[in-house]
DRENPA-3360 file (N, C-alpha, C; in nm, 2 decimals, always signed):
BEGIN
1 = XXXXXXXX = -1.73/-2.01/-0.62/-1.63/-2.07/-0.54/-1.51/-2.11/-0.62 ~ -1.55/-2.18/-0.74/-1.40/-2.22/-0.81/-1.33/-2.13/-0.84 ~ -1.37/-1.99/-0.90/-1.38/-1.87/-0.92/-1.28/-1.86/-0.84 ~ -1.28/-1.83/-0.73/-1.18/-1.76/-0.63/-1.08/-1.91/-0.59 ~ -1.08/-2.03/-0.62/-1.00/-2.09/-0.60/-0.90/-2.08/-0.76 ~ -0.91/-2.05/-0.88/-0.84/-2.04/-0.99/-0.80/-1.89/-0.99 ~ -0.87/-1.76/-0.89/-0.76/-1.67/-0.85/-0.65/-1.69/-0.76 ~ -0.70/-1.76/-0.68/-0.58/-1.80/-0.56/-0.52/-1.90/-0.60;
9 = XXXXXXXX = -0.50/-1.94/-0.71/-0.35/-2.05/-0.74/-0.34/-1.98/-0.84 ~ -0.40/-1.89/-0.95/-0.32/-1.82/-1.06/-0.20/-1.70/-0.96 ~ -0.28/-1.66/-0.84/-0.20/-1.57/-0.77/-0.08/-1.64/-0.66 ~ -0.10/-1.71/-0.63/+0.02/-1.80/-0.57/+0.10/-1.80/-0.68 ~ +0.08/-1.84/-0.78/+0.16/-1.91/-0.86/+0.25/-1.74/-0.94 ~ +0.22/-1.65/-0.94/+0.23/-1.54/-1.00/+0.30/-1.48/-0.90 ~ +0.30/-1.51/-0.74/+0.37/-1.47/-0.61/+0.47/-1.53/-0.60 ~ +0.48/-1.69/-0.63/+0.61/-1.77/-0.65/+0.68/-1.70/-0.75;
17 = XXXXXXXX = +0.67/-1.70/-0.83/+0.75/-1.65/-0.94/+0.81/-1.50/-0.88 ~ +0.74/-1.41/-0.85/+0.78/-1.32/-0.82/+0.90/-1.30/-0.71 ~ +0.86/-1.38/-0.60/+0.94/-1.42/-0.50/+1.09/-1.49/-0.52 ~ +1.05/-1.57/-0.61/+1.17/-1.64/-0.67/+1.27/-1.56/-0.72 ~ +1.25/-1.50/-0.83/+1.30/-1.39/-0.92/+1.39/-1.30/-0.83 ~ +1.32/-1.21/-0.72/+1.39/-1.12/-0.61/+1.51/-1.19/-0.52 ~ +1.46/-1.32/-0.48/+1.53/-1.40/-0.37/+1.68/-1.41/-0.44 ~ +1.66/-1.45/-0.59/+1.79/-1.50/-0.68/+1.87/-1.36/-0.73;
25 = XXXXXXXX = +1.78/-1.27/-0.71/+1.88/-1.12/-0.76/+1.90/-1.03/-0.63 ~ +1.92/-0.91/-0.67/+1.96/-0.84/-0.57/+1.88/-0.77/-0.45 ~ +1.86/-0.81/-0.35/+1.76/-0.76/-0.27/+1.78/-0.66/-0.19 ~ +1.67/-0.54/-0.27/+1.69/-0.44/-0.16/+1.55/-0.41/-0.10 ~ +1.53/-0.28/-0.01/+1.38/-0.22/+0.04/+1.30/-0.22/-0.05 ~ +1.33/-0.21/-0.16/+1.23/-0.20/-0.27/+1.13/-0.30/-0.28 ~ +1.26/-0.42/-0.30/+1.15/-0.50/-0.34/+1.11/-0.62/-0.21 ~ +1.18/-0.59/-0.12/+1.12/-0.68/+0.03/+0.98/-0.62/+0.06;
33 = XXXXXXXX = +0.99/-0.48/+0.04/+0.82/-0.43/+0.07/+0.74/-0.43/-0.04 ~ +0.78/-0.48/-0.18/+0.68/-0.53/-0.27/+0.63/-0.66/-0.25 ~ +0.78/-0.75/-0.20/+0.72/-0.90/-0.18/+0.65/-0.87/-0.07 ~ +0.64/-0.81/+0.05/+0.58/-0.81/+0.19/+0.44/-0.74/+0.14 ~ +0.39/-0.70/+0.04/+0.25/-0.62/+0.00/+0.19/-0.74/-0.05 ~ +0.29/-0.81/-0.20/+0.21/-0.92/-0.25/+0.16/-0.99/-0.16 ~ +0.27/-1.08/-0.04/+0.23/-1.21/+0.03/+0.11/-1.16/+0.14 ~ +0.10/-1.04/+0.21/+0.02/-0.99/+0.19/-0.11/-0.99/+0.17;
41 = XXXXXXXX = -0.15/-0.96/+0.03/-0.25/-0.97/-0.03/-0.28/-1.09/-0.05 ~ -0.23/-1.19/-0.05/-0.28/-1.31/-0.12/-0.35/-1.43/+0.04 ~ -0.22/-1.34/+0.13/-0.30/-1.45/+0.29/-0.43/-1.36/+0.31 ~ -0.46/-1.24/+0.27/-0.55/-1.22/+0.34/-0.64/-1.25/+0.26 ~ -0.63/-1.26/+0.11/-0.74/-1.35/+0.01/-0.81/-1.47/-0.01 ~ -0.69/-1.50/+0.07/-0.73/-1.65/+0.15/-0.87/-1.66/+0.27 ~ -0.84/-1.53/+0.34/-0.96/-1.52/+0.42/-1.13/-1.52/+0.33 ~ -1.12/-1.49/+0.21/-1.24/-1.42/+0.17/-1.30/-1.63/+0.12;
49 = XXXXXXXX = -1.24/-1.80/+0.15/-1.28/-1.85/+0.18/-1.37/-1.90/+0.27 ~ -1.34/-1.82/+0.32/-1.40/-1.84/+0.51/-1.56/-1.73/+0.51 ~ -1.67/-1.86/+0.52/-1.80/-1.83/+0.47/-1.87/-1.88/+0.65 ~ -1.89/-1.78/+0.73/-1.94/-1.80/+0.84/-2.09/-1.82/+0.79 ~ -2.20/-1.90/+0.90/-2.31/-1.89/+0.91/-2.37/-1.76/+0.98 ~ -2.32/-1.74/+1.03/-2.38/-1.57/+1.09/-2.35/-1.49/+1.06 ~ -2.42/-1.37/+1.00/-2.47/-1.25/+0.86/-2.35/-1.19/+0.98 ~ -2.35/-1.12/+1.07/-2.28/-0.99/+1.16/-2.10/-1.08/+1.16;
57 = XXXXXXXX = -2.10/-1.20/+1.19/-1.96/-1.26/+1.18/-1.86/-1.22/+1.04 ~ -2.00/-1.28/+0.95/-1.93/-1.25/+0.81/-1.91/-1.14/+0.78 ~ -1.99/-1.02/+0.78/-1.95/-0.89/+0.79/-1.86/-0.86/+0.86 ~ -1.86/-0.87/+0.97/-1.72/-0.83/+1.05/-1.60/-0.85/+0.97 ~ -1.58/-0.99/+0.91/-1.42/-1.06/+0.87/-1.44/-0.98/+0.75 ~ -1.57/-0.94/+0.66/-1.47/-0.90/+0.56/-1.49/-0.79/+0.58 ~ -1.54/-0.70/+0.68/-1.47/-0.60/+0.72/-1.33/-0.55/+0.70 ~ -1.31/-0.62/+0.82/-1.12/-0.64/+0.83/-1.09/-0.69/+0.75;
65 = XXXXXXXX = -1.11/-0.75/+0.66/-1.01/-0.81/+0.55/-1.01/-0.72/+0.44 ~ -1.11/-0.60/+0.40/-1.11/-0.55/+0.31/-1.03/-0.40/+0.34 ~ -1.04/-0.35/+0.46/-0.99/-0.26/+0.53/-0.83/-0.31/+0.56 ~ -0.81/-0.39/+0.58/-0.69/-0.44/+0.61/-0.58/-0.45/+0.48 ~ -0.65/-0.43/+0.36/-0.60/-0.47/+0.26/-0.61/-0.35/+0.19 ~ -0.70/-0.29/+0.19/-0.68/-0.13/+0.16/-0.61/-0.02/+0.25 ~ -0.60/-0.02/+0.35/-0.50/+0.06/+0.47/-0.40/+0.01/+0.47 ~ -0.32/-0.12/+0.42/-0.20/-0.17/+0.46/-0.13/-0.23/+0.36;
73 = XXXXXXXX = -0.18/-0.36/+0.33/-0.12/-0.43/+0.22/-0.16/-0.37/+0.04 ~ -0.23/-0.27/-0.01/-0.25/-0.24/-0.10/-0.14/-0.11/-0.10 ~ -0.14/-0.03/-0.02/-0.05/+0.09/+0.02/+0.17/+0.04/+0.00 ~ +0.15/-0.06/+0.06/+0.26/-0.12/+0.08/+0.31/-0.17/-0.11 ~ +0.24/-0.23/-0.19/+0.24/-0.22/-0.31/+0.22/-0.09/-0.38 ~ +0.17/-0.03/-0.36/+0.17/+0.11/-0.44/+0.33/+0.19/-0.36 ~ +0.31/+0.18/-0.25/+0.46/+0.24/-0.21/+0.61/+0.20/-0.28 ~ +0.59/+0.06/-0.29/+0.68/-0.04/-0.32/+0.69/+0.00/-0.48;
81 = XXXXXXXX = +0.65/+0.01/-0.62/+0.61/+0.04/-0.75/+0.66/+0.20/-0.74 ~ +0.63/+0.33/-0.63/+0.67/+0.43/-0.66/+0.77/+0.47/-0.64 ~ +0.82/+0.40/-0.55/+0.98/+0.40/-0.46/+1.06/+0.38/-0.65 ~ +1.02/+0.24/-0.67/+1.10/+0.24/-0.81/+1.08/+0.31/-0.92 ~ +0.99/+0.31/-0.94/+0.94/+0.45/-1.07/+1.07/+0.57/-1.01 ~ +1.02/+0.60/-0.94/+1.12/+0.75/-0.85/+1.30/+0.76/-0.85 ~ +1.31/+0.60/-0.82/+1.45/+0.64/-0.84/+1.49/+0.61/-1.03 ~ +1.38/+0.55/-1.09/+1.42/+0.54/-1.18/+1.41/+0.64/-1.32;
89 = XXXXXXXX = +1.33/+0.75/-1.25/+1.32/+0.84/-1.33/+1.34/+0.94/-1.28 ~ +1.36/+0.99/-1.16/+1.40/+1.14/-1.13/+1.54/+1.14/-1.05 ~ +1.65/+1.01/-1.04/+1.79/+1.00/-1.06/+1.78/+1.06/-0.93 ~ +1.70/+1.04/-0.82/+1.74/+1.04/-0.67/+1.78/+0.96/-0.59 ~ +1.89/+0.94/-0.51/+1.95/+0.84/-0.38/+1.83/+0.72/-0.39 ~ +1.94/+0.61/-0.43/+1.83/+0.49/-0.37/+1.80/+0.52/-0.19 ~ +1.89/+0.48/-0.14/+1.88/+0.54/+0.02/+1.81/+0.61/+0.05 ~ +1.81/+0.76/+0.00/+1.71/+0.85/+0.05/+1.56/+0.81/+0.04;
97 = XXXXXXXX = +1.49/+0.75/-0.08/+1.35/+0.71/-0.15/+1.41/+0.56/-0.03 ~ +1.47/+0.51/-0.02/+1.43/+0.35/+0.06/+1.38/+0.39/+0.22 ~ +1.49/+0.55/+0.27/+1.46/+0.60/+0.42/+1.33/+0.61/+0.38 ~ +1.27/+0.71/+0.30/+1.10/+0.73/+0.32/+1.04/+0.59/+0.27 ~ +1.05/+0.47/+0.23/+0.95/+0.35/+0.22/+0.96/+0.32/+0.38 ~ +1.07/+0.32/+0.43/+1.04/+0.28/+0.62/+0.93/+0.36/+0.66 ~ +0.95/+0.50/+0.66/+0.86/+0.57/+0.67/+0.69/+0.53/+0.63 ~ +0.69/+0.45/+0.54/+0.54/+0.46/+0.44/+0.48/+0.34/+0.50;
105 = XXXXXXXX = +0.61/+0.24/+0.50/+0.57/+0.10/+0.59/+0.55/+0.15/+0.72 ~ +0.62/+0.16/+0.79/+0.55/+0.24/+0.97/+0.45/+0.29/+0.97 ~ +0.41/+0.43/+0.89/+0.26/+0.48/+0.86/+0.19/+0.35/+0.82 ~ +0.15/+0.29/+0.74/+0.08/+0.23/+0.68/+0.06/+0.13/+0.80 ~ +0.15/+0.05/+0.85/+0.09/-0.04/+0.92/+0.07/+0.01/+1.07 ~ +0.08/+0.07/+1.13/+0.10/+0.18/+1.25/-0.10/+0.21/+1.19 ~ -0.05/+0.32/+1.13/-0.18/+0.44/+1.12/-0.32/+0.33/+1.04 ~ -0.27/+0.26/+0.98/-0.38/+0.15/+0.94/-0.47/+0.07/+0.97;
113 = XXXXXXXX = -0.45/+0.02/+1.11/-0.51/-0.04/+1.19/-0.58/+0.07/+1.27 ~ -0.53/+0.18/+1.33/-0.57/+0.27/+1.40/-0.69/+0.35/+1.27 ~ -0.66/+0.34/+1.14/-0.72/+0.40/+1.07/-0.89/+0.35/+1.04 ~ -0.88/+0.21/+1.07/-1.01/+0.15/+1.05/-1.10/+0.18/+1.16 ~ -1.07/+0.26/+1.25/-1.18/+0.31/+1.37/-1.23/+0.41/+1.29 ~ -1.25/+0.48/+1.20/-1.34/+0.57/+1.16/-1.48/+0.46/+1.13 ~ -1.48/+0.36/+1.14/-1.60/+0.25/+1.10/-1.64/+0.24/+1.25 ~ -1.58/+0.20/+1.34/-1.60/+0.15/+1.44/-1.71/+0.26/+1.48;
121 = XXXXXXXX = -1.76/+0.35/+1.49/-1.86/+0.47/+1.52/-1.97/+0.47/+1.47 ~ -1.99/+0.41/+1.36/-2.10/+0.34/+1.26/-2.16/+0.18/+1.33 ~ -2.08/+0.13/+1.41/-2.08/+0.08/+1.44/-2.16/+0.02/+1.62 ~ -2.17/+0.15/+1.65/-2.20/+0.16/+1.77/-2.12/+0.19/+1.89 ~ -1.96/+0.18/+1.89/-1.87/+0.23/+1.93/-1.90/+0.32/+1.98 ~ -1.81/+0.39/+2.09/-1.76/+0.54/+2.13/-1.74/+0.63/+2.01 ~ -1.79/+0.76/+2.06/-1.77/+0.85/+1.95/-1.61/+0.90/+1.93 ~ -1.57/+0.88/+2.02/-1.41/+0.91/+2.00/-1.33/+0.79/+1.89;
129 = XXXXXXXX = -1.39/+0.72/+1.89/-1.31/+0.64/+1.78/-1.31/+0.71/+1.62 ~ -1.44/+0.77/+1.60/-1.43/+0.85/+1.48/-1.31/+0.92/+1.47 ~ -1.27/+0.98/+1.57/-1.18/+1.10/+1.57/-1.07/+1.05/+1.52 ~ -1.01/+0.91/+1.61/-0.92/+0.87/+1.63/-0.90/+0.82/+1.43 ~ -1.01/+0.72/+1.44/-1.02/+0.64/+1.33/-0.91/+0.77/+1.19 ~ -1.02/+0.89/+1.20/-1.02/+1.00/+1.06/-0.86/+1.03/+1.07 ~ -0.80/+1.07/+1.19/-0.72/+1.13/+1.23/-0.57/+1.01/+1.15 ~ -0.56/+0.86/+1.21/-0.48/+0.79/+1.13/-0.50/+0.76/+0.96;
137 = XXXXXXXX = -0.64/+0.78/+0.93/-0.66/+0.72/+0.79/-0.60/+0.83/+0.75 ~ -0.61/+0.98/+0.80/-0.51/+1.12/+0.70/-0.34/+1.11/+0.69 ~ -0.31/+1.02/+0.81/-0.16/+0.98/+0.86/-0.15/+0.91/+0.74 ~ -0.25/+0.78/+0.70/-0.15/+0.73/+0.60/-0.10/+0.72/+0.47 ~ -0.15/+0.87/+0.44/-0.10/+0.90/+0.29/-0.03/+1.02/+0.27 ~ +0.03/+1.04/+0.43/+0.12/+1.16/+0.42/+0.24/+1.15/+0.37 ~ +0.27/+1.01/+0.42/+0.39/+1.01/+0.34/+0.46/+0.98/+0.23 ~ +0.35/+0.93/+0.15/+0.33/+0.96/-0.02/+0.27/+1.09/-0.10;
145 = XXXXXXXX = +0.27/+1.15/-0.04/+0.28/+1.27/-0.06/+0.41/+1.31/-0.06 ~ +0.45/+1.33/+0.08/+0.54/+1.39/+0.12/+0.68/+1.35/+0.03 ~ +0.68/+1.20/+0.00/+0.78/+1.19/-0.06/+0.76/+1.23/-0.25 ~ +0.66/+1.20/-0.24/+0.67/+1.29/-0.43/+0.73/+1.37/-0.41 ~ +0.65/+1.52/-0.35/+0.66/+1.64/-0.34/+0.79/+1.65/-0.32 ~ +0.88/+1.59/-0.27/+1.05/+1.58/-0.21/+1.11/+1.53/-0.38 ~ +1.04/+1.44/-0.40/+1.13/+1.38/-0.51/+1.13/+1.49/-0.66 ~ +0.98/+1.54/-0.70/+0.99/+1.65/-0.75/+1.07/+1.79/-0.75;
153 = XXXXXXXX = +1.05/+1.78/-0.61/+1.16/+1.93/-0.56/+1.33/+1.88/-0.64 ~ +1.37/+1.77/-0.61/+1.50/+1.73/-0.66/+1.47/+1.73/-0.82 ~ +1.38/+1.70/-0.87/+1.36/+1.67/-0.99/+1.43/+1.83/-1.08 ~ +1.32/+1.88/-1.04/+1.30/+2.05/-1.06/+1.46/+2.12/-1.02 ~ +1.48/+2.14/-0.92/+1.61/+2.19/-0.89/+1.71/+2.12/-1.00 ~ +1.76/+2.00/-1.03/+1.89/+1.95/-1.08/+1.84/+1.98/-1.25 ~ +1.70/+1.94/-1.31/+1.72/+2.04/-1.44/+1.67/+1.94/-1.51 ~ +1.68/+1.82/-1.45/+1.67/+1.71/-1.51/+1.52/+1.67/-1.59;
161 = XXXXXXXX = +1.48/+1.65/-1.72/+1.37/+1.64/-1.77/+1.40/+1.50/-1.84 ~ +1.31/+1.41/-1.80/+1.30/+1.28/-1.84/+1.18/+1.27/-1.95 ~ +1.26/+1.17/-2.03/+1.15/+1.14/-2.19/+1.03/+1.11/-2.15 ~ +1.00/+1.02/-2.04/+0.88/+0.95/-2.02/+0.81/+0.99/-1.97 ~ +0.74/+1.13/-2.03/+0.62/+1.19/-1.92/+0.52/+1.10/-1.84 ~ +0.48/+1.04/-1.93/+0.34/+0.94/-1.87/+0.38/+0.89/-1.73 ~ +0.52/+0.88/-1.73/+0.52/+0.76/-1.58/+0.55/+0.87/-1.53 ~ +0.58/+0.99/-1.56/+0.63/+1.10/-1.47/+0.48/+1.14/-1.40;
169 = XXXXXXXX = +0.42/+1.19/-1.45/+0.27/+1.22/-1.42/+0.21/+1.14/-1.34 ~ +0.21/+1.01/-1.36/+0.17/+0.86/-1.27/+0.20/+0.89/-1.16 ~ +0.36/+0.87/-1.19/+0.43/+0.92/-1.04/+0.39/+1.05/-0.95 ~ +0.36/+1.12/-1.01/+0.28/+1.22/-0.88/+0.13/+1.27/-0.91 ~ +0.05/+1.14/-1.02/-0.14/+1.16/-0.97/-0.15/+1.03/-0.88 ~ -0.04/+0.96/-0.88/-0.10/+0.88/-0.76/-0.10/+0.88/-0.64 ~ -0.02/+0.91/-0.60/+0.01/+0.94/-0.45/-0.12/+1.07/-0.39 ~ -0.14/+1.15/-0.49/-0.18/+1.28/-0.49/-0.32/+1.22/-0.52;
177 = XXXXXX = -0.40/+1.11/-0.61/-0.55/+1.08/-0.59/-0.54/+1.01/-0.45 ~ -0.48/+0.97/-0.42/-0.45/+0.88/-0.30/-0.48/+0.93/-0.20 ~ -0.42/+1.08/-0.20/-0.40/+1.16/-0.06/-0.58/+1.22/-0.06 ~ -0.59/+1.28/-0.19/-0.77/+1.33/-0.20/-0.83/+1.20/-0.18 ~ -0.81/+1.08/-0.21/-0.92/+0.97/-0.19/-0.90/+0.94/-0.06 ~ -0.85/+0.96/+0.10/-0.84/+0.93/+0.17/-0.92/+1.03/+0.26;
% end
């Protein structure tokens, strides 16, 4: 228990700061959907205090809380981190890379919730929820794909070769383990 109360105030405290920092400089998509991923993560971490007495209740919440945080608020951080890697190393339109984070945010919270029905069939559910469920969980990593693959293409075309392979490579095995791990 104390355990997770010295993660949730080292992480509050590591969210304030972050928050603060953004609020005082210049705010763009970038980093509203980083702070919207952090705050995020940390309310729904809050849930993992909430200790029901019935085994099927408790299951349930952290069900959804762990689903909810992998389909949505984890996605929205990793979106948030590649949007900036991207414009800062392959010298593409902030605009353009900020249009596709609306995009990744809509997927993500849209196809995310719809995406946790692939459980729901395991569950005893209708069998159509599988479908449904598989069908959004593939939605939500299309368009981290989609936007590498775009950002690369510009990369490639203008000629442009950047010193820092490593984050180059980052920048498109993650989206890309992301899309295979889904």
């Amino acid at each position: 228990f104390w355990v997770k109360v010295l993660m949730a105030v080292a992480f509050i405290v590591f969210i304030y700061n972050v928050s603060m920092t953004v609020l005082k400089g210049r705010k763009t998509v970038v980093s509203i959907v980083l702070l919207l991923g952090l705050w995020g993560a940390l309310i729904f971490f809050l849930f993992a205090f909430y200790n029901p007495d019935n085994l099927a209740l408790d299951k349930l919440y952290w069900w959804w809380v762990v689903h909810v945080w992998v389909e949505g608020v984890w996605e929205l951080i990793m979106a948030a981190m590649l949007a900036f890697l991207l414009i800062k190393l392959t010298g593409v339109d902030r605009e353009v890379i900020e249009k596709w984070l609306y995009v990744i945010v809509g997927f993500s919270l849209f196809s995310g919730l719809l995406g946790t029905g692939h459980h729901y069939y395991w569950i005893g559910t209708p069998e159509y929820w599988h479908w449904i469920g598989a069908f959004f969980s593939i939605l939500e990593v299309v368009p981290f794909f989609a936007m590498v693959l775009w950002a690369f293409y510009l990369v490639y075309r203008s000629g442009r070769d950047h010193p820092n392979k490593a984050a180059m490579l980052w920048s498109l095995g993650c989206p890309i383990m992301a899309f295979f791990g889904a």
